[in-house]
DRENVEX-792224 format. One record per residue: residue in one letter; x, y, z of N, C-alpha, C in turn. Coordinates in steps of 0.02 Angstrom, whole numbers, m for minus. Atoms other than C-alpha are relative to their C-alpha. Example, Ala and Ser with C-alpha at 12.3 -4.5 7.8 and 13.67 -1.06 7.14 Angstrom:
DRENVEX-792224
DRENMI/code/nc1/nc2/nc3/cac1/cac2/cac3/cc1/cc2/cc3
DRENMI/a/45/m59/0/615/m225/390/45/60/0
DRENMI/s/m42/m59/m3/684/m53/357/m39/55/37
END
This chain:
DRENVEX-792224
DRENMI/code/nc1/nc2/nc3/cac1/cac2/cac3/cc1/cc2/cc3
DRENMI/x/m57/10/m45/m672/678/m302/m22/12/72
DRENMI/x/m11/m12/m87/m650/678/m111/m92/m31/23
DRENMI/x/55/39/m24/m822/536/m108/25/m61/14
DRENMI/x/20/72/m11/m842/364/m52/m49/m39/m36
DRENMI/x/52/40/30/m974/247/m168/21/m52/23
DRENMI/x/5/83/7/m1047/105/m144/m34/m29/m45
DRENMI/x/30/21/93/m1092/5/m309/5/m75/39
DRENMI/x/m8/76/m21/m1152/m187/m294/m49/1/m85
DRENMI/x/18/33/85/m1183/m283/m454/m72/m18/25
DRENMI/x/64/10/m14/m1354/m339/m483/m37/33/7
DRENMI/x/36/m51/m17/m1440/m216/m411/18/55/m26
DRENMI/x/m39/m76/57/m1342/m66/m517/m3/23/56
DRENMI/x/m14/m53/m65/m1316/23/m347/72/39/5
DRENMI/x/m67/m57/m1/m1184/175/m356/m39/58/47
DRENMI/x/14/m17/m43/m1237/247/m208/51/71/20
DRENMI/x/m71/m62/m29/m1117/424/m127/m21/m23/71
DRENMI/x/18/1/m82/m1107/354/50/48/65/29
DRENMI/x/m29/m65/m22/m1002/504/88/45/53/m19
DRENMI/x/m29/m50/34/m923/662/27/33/58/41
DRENMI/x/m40/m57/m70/m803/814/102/56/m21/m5
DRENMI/x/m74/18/m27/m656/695/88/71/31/m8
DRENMI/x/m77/m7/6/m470/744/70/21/m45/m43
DRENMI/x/m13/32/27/m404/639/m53/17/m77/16
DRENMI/x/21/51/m43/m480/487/21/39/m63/m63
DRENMI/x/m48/59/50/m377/311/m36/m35/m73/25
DRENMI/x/m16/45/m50/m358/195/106/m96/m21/38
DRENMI/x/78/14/m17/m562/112/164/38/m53/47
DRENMI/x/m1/91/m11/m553/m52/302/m74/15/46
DRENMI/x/79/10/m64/m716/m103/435/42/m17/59
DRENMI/x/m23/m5/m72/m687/m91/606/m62/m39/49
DRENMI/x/m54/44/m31/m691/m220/703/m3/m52/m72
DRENMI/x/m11/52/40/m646/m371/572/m72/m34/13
DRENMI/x/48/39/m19/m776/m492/548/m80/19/m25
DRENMI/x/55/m2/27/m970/m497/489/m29/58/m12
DRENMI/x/48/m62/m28/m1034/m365/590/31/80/4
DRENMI/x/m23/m54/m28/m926/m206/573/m32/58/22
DRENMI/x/39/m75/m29/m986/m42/671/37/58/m27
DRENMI/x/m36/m60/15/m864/71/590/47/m11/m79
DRENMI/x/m55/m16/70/m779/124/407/45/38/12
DRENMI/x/m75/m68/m16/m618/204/432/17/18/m77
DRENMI/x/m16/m38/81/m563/305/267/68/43/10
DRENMI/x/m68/m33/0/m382/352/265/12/49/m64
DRENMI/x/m13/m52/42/m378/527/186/64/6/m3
DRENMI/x/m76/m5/18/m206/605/114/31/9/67
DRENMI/x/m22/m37/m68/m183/707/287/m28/m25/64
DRENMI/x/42/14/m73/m303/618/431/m23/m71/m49
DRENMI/x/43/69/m16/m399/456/460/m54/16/25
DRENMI/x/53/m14/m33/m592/475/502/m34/m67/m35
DRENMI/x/43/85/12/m714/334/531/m79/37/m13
DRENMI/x/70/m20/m32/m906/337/514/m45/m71/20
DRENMI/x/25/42/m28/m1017/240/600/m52/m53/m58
DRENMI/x/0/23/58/m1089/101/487/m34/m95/32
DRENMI/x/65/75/m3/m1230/m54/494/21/m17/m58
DRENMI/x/m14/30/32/m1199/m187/381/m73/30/m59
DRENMI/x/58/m41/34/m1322/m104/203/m2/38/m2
DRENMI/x/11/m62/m18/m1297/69/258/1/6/m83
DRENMI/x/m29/m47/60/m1297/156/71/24/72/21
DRENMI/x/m15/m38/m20/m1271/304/159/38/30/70
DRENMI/x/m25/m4/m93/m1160/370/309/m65/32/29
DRENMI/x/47/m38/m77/m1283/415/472/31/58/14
DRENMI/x/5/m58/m22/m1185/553/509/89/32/m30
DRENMI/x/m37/m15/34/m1044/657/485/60/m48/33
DRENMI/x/m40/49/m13/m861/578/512/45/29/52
DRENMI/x/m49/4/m48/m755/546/666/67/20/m4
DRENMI/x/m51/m10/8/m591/626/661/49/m67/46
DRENMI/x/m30/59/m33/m474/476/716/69/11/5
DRENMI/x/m57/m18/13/m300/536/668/m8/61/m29
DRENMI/x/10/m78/54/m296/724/625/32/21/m23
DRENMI/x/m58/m6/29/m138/727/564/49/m26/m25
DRENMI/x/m75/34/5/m32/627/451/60/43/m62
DRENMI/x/m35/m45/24/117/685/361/m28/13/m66
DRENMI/x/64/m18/63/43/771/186/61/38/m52
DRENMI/x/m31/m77/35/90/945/105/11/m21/m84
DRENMI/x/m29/22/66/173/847/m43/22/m74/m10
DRENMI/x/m34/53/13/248/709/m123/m56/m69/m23
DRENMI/x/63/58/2/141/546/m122/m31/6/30
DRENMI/x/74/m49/m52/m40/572/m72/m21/m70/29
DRENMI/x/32/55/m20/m119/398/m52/10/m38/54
DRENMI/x/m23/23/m52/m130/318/106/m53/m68/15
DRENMI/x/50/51/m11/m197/146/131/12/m11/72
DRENMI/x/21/19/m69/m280/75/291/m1/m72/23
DRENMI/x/71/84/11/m305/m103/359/17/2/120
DRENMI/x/23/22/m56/m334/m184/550/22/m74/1
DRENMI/x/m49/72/m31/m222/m339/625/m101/m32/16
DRENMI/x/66/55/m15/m348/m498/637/m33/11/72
DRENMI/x/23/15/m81/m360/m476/836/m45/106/14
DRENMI/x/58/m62/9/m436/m289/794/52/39/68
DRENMI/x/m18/m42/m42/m293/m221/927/42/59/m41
DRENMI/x/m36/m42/35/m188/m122/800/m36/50/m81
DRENMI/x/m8/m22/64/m209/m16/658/29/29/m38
DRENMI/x/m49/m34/27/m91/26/533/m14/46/m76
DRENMI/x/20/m82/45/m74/177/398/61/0/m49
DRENMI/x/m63/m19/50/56/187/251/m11/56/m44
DRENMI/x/m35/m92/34/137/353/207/41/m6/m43
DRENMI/x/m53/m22/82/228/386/34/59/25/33
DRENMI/x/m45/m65/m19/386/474/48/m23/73/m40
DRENMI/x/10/m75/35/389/666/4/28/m9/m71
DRENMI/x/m37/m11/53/509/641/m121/12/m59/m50
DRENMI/x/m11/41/51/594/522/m261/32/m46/44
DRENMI/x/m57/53/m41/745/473/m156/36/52/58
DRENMI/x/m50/m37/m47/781/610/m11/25/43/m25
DRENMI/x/m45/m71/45/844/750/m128/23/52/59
DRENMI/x/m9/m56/m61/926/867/17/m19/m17/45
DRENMI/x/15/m1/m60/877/809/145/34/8/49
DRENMI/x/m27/m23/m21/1036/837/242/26/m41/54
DRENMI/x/m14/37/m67/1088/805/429/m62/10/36
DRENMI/x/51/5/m44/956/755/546/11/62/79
DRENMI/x/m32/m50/m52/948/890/682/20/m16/58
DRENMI/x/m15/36/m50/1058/866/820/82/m48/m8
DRENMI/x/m26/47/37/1174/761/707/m23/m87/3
DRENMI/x/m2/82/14/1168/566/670/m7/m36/40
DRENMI/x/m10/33/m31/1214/508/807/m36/m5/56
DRENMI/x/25/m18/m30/1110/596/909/m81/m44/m15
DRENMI/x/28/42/53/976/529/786/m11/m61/m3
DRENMI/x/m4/71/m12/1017/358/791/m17/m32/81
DRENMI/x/14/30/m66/997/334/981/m75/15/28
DRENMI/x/60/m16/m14/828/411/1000/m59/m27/m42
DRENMI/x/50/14/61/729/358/813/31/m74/m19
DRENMI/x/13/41/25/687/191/740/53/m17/m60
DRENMI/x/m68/8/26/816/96/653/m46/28/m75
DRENMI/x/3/m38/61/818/200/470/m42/71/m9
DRENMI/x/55/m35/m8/703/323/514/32/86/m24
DRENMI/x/m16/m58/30/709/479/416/m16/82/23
DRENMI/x/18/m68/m34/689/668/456/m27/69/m51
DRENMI/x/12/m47/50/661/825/379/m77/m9/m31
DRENMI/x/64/16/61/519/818/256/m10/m57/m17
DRENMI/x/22/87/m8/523/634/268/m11/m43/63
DRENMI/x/2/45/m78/477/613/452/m57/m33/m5
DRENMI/x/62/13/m2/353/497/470/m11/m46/m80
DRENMI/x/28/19/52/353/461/319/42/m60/m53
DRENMI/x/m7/64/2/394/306/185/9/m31/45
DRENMI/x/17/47/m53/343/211/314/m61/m19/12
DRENMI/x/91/23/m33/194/100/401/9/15/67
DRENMI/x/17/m2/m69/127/187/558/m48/m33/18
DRENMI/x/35/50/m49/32/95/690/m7/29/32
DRENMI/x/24/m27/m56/m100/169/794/m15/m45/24
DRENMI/x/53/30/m34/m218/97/927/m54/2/m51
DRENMI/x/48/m27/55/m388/96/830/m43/70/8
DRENMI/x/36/m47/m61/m463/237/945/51/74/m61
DRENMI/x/m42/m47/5/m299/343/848/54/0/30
DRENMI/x/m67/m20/m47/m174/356/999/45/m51/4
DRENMI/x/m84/43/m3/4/290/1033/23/m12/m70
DRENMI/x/m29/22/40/51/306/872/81/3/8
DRENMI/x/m43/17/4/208/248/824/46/m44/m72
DRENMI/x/m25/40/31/327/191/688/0/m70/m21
DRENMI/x/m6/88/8/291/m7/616/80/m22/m31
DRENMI/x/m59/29/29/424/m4/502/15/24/m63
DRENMI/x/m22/m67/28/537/118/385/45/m30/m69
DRENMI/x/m38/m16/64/627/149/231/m43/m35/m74
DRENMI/x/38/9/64/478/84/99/m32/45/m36
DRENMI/x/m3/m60/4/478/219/0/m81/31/m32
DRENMI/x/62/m9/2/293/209/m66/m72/m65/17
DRENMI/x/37/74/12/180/54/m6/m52/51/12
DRENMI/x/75/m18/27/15/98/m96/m53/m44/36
DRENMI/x/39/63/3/m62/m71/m54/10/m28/52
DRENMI/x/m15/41/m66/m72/m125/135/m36/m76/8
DRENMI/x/45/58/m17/m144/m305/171/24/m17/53
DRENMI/x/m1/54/m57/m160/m427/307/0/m69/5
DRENMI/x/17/88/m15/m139/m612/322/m37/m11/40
DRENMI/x/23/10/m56/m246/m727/427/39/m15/48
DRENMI/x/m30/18/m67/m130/m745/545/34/60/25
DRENMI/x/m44/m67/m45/m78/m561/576/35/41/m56
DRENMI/x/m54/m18/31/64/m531/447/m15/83/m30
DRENMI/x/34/m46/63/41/m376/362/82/7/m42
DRENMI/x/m33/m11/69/97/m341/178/22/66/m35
DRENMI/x/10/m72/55/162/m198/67/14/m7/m67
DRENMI/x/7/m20/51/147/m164/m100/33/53/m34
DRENMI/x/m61/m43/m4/280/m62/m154/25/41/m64
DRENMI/x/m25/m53/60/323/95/m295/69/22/21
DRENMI/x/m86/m28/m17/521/107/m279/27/65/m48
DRENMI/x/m24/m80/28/612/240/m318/8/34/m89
DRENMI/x/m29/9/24/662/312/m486/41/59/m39
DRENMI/x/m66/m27/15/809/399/m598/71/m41/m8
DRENMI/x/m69/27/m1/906/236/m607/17/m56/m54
DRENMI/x/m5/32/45/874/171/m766/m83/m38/m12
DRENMI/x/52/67/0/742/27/m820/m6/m33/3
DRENMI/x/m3/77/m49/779/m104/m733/26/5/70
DRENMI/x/m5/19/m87/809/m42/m556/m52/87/m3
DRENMI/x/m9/52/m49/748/m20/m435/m70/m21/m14
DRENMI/x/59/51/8/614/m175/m432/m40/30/46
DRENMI/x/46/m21/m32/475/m127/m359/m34/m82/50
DRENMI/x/m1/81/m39/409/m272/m225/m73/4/45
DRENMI/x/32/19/m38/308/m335/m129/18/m69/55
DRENMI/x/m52/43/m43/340/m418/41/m61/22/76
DRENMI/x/50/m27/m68/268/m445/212/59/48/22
DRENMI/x/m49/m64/m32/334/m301/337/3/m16/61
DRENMI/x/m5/20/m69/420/m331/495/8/52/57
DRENMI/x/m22/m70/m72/396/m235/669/60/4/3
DRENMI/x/m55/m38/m12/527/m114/678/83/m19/m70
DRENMI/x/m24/24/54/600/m181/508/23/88/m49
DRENMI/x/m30/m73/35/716/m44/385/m3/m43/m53
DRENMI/x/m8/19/85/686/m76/188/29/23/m39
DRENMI/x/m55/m29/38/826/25/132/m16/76/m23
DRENMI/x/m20/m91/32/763/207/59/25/43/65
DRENMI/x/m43/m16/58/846/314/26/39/m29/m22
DRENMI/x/m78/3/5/1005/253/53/19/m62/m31
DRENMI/x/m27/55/34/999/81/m17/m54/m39/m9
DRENMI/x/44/7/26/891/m20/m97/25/m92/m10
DRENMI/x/2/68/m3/862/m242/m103/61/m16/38
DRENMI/x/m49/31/m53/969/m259/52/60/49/1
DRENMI/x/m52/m33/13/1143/m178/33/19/40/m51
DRENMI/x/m19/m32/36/1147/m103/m135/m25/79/10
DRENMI/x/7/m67/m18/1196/79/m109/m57/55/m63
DRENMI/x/27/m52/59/1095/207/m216/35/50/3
DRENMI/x/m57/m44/5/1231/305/m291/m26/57/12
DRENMI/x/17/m78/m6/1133/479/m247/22/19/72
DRENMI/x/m41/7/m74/1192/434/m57/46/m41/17
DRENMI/x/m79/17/m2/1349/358/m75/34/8/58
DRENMI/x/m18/2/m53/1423/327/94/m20/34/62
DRENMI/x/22/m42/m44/1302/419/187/m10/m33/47
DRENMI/x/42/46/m56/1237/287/294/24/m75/13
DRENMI/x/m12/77/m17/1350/134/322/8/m29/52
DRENMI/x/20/49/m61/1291/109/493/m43/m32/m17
DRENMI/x/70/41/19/1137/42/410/32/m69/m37
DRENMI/x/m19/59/16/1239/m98/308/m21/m60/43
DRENMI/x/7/69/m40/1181/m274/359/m56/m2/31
DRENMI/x/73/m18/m41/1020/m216/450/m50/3/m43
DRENMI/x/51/m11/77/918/m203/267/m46/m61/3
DRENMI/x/47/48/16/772/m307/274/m28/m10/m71
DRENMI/x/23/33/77/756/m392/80/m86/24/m7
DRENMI/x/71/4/11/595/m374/m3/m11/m75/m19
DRENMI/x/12/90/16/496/m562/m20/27/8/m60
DRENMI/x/15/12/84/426/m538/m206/59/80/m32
DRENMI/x/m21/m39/50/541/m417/m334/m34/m8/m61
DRENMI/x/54/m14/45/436/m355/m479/44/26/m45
DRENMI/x/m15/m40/31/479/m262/m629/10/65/13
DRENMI/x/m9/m91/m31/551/m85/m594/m32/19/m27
DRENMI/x/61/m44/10/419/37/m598/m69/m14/m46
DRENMI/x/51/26/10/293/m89/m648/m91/42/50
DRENMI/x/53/m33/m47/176/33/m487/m47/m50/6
DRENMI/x/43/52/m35/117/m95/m386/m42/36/48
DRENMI/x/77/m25/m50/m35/m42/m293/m43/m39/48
DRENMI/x/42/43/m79/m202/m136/m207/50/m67/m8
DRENMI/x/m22/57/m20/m151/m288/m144/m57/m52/48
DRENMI/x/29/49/m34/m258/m441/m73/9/m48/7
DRENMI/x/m41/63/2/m247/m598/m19/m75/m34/3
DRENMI/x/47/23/20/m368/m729/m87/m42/m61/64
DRENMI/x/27/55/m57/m477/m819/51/m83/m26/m27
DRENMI/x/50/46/40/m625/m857/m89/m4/m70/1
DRENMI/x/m28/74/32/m684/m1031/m141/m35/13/m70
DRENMI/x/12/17/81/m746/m991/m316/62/m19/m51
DRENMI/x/m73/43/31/m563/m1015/m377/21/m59/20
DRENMI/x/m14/63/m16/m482/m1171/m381/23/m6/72
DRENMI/x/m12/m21/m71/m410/m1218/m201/77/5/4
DRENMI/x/m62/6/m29/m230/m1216/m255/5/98/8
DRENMI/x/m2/m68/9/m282/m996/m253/3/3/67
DRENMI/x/28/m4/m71/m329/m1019/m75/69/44/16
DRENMI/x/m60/m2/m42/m202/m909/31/69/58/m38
DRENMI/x/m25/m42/71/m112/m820/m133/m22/60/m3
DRENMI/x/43/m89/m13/m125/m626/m148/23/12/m69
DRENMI/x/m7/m39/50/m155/m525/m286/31/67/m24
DRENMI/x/m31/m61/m11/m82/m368/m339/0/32/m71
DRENMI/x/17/m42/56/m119/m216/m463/53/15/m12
DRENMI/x/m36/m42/18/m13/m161/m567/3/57/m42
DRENMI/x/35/m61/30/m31/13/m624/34/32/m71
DRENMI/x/m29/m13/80/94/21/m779/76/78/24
DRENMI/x/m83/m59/m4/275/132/m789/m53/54/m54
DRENMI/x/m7/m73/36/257/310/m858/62/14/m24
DRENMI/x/m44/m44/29/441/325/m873/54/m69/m23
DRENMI/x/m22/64/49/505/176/m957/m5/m14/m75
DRENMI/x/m5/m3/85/572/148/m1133/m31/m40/m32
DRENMI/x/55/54/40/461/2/m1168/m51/5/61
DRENMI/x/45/38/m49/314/m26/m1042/12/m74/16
DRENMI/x/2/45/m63/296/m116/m896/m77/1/32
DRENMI/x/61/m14/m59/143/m165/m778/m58/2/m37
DRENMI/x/85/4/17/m51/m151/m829/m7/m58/5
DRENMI/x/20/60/m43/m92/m308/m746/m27/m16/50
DRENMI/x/15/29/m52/m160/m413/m604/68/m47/10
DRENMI/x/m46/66/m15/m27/m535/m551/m17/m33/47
DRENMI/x/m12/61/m58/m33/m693/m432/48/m16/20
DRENMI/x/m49/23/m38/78/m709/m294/12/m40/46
DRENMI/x/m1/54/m5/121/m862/m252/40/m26/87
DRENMI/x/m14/9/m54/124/m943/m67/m3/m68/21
DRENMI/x/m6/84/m5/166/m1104/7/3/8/82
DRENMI/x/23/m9/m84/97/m1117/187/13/63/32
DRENMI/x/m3/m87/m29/84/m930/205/63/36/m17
DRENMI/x/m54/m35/14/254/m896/149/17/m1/m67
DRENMI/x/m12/5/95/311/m804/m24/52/m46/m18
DRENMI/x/m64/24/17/408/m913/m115/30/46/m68
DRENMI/x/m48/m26/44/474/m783/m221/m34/18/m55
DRENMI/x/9/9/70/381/m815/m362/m71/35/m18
DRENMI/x/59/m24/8/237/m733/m468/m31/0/m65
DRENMI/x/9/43/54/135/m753/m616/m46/40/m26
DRENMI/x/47/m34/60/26/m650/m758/m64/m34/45
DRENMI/x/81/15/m19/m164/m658/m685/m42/22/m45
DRENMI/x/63/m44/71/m269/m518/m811/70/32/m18
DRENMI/x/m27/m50/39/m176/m450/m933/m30/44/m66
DRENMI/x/56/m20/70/m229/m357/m1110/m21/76/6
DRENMI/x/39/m79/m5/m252/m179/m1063/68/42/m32
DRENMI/x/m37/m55/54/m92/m111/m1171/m17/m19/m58
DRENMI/x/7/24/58/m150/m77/m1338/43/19/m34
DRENMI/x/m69/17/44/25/m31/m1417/35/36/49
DRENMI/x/m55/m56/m32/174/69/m1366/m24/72/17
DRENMI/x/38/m55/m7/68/230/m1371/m77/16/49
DRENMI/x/59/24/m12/m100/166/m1293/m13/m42/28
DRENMI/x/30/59/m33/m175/77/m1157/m78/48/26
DRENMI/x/106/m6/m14/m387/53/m1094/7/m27/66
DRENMI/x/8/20/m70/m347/13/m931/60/m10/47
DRENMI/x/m34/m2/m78/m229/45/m752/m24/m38/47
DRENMI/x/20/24/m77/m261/m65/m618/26/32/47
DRENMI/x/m30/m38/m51/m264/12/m467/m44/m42/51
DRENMI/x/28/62/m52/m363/m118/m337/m27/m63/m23
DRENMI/x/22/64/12/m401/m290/m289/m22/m7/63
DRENMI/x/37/17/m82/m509/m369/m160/m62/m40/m22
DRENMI/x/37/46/24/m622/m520/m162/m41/19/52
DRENMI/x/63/m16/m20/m802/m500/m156/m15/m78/25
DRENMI/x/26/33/m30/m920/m592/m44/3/m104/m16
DRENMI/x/21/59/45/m961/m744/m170/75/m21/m25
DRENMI/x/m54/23/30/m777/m769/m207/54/36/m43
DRENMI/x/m34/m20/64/m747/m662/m375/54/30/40
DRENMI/x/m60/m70/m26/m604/m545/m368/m24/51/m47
DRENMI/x/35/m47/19/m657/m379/m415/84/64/1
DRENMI/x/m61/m56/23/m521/m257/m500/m40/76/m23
DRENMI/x/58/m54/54/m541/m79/m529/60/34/m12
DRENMI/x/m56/m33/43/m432/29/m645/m14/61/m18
DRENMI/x/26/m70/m6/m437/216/m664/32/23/m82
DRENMI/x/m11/m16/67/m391/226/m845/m71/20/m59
DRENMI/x/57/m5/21/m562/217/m895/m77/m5/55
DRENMI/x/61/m25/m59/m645/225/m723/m71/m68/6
DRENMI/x/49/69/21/m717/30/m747/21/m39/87
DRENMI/x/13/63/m26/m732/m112/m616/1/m62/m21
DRENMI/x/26/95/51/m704/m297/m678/m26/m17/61
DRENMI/x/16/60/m27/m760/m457/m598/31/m48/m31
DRENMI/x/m14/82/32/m660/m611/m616/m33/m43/16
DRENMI/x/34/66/m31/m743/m768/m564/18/m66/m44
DRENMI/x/m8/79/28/m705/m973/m599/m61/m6/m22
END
């Protein structure tokens, strides 16, 4: 725990390029592009980069503190990383602390007070900061709120044209069939409903009229998934070893329900785009890793296409790596 490897097929290389971490999740290269000079590694509590030649098996030195503080202590640990195409932004997704806000109360000051100073939905208490995507500079500074109420995006991506994506573990306690878990691009200064409500307007009876200044302001998720299917990595396919209608299409892990009366999830899925935009729709990619109601050989928990095309999944059920390839 708390390393970095680097493993490349062929060569059997499982390398420790670095160790010390914090419950390191979140990896991107800094700046985009061939040549990066820097690995950023989004631990549970901070962001640190290290400096980094294309081959390195090993970090050169120790690591850059970049962000020394994001919200932590509890709740959801994982924090993924990525970098807008133009290399001016970088953004960070924080879990919430909790399920759904349990106590959390009045914001100090009251509401209203609240509402004129913080980001539309923006939570407090033990959830400041948090279900949400922050946006630094890449340097660390000016951070700032991207965009609030997603109550766990595991799985950050980027389109080529900017967009960024989340990947989304919704809340639960509300049965087995809500709430859907999603995936969706995320819009600056955009509210996705937690606590208080969930696929646009529907209230979540645990806050029942707490918040109906927020009505109407709920930014939808694109894709809806199976509730508590735990959607995780997320990529978007810019290979050509797949056919070319993959071109442009993102993938997405799914890590399987724990608290569901039948299972859900242990998959890859394909999510389906039509000139960059979801149409909604999504489709079985790898499946085969439940072996009954009692037993499964494999969690997906990332995706991300290697050099040559494949897509390369890895699943922590048995601590494996695939390779797909056409």
């Amino acid at each position: 725990a708390g390393r970095i490897r680097i493993l490349r097929a062929g060569l059997a290389t499982n390398e420790v390029f670095a160790s010390g971490l914090h419950q390191p999740f979140g990896i991107a290269f800094y700046p985009s592009g061939d040549n990066p000079q820097w690995v950023y590694v989004a631990n549970t509590d901070s962001v640190v980069r290290f400096a980094y030649h294309s081959g390195d098996l090993k970090a050169s030195g120790s690591p850059e503190t970049v962000v020394a503080k994001l919200p932590s202590s509890y709740g959801h640990s994982t924090r993924d990383i990525v970098f807008t195409p133009d290399n001016k932004r970088m953004l960070v997704s924080v879990g919430s602390a909790s399920n759904v806000a349990e106590g959390m109360g009045e914001p100090p000051g009251g509401l209203d007070a609240w509402r004129s100073k913080e980001p539309l939905g923006a939570a407090w208490g033990a959830e400041t900061d948090r279900a949400a995507v922050l946006a630094f500079d890449p340097d660390g500074k000016n951070q700032r709120l991207f965009a609030t109420g997603i109550r766990n995006c595991v799985g950050l991506a980027v389109q080529s044209d900017g967009t960024a994506w989340c990947s989304t573990n919704e809340r639960d306690g509300l049965g087995d069939d809500l709430v859907p878990d999603y995936v969706t691009r995320i819009r600056e200064n955009a509210f996705y409903g937690w606590p208080w409500f969930y696929i646009g307007d529907h209230p979540d009876p645990r806050h029942a009229d707490q918040r109906a200044d927020l009505r109407g302001k709920i930014t939808v998720p694109d894709v809806l998934l199976q509730a508590h299917s735990a959607s995780l990595g997320l990529t978007f396919y810019n290979g050509s070893n797949f056919p070319a209608e993959y071109r442009g299409d993102a993938f997405a892990a799914e890590h399987g329900s724990w608290n569901r009366s039948k299972r859900t999830g242990y998959k890859v899925i394909r999510i389906r785009l039509k000139d960059g935009v979801p149409t909604g729709e999504y489709e079985d990619f790898v499946t085969g890793f439940v072996v009954d109601d009692s037993r499964v050989w494999g969690r997906p928990v990332g995706v991300a296409v290697a050099h040559d095309g494949a897509l390369l999944i890895s699943e922590d059920g048995n601590g494996t790596i695939w390779r797909v390839s056409h």
